[in-house]
C-alpha positions as CSV (number, residue, x, y, z in Angstrom):
1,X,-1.4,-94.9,74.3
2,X,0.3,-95.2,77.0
3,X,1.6,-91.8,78.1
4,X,-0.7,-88.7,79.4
5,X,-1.9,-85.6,78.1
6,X,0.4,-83.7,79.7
7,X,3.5,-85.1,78.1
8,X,1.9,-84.4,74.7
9,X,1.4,-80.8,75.4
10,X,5.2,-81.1,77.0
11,X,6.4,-82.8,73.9
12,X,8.8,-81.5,70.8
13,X,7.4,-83.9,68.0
14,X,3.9,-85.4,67.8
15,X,4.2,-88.9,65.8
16,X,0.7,-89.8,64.7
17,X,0.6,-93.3,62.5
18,X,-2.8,-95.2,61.4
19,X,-4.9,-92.5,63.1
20,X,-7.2,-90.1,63.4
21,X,-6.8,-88.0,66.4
22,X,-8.7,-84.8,65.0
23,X,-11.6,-86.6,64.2
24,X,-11.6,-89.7,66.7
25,X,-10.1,-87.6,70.2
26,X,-10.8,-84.3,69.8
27,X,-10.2,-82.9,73.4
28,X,-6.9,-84.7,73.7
29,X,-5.7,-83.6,70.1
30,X,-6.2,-80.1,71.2
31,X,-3.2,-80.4,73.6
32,X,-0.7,-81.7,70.5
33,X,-2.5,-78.0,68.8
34,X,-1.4,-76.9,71.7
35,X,2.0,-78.2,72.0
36,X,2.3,-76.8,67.8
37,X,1.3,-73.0,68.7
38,X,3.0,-72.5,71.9
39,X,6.4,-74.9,71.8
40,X,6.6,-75.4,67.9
41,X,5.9,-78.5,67.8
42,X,6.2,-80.1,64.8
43,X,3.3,-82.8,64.2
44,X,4.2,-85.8,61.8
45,X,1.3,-87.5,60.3
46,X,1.2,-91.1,59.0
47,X,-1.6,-92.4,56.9
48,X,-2.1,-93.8,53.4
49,X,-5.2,-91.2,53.4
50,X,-5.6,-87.2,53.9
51,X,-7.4,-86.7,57.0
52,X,-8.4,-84.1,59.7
53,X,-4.8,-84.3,61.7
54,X,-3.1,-84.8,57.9
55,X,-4.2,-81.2,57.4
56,X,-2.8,-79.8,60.6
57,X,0.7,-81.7,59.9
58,X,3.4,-79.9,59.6
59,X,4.8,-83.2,57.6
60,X,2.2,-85.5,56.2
61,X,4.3,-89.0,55.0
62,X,1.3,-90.9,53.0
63,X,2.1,-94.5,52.9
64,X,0.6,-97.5,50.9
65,X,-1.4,-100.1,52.5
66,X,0.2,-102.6,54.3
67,X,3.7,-100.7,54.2
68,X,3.7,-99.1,57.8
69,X,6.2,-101.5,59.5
70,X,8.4,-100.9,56.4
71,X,8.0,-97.5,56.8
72,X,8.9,-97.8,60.8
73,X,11.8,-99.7,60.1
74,X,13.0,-97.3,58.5
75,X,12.8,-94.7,61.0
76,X,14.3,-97.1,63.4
77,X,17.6,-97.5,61.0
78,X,17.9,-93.7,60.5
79,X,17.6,-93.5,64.5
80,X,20.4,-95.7,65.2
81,X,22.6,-94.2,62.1
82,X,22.3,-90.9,63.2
């Protein structure tokens, strides 16, 4: 990670992939909690399992194993189309 804690709780979309932040970081995952309660937030959560941060996703996007730069291409494409 390369950005702070301050631009999480700053930030309009939290984009967690192959991660556990809940479980793993818990003081720094409060400020993305944060971020959801008093911005709106919306948390995205990308995993191929249901875990803690899963469960406070507002979109949970379960992918198989192995398919996560599919899945980020993808995203890439519908940035640049849109």
């Amino acid at each position: 990670m390369t950005n702070g804690w301050v631009d999480i709780k700053n930030a309009d979309v939290v984009f967690v992939m192959g991660g556990n932040p809940a479980e793993n970081h818990p003081c720094g995952f409060k400020w993305a909690l944060e971020a959801k309660k008093t911005r709106g937030a919306k948390i995205v959560a990308v995993d191929p399992r249901f875990q803690r941060t899963a469960a406070v996703a507002d979109v949970y996007a379960p992918v198989r194993a192995g398919a996560d730069i599919a899945f980020l291409l993808g995203i890439i494409r519908y940035a640049l189309e849109t």
